[in-house]
C-alpha positions in Angstrom: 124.6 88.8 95.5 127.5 88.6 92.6 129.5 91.6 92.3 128.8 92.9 89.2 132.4 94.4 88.6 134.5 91.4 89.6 137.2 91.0 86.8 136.3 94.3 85.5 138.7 97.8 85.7 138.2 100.8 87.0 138.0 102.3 83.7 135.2 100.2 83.4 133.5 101.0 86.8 133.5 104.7 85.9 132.4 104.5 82.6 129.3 102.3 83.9 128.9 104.8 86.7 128.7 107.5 84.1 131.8 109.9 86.0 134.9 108.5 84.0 135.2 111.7 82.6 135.0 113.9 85.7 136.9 111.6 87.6 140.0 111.5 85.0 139.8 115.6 85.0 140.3 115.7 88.5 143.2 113.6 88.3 144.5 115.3 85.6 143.9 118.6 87.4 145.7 117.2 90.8 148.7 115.8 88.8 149.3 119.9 87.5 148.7 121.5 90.8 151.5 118.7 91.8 153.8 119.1 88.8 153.5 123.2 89.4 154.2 122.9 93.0 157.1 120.6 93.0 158.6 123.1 90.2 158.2 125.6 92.4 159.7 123.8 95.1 162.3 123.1 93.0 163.1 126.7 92.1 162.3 128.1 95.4 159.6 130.1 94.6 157.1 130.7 97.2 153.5 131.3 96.7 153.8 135.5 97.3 156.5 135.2 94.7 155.1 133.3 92.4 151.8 135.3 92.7 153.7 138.3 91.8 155.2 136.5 88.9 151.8 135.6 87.4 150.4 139.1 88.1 147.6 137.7 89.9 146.8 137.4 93.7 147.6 134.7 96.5 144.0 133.9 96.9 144.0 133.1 93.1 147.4 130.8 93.0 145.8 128.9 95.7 142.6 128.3 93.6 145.0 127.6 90.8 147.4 124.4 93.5 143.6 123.4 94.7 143.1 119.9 93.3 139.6 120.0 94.5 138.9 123.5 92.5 138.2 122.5 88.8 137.8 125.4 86.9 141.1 126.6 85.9 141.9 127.8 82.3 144.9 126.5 79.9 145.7 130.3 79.9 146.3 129.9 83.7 148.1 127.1 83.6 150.2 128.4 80.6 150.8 131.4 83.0 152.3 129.5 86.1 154.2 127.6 83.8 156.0 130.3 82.3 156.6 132.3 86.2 158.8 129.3 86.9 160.7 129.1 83.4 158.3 125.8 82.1 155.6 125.1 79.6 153.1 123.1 78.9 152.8 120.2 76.9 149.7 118.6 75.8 149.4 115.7 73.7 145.9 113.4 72.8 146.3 109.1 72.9 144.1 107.1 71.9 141.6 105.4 74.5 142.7 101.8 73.8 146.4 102.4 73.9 146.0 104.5 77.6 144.4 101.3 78.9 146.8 98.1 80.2 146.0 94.8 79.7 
């Protein structure tokens, strides 16, 4: 049997699967929990301190550094941001420019 998705990219494989958007928010999602952790890192925070900083609760910062735990709000993101003296930036590219050739 021919593998349908020889020569094909993985852009292309998800999209036919029907998860390319699920899959890229996860990514997305793990990138910021990775980004937020390394600042902290950077800064020294821990995660008791930077609960504190946020107002919120251990149990919730660690929902928020999950990558597998998808529901977190731009509002909560904003927030962690800010504890460790950052922001976030968002910008929109269009689909046939993010792909390589």
């Amino acid at each position: 049997m021919k593998n349908q998705h020889v020569g094909s990219d993985f852009d292309d494989f998800l999209l036919e699967e029907g998860i390319h958007e699920e899959v890229e928010s996860a990514a997305i999602k793990k990138v910021i929990a990775c980004m937020i952790e390394q600042a902290m890192t950077d800064a020294h925070v821990s995660k008791s301190e930077m609960a504190r900083r946020m107002g919120t609760s251990r149990a919730q910062l660690d929902r928020l550094l999950d990558p597998a735990y998808p529901s977190v709000t731009l509002a909560t993101l904003a927030k962690a941001a800010r504890a460790i003296g950052k922001k976030i930036s968002l910008s929109l590219e269009d689909q046939s420019s993010a792909k390589t050739t």
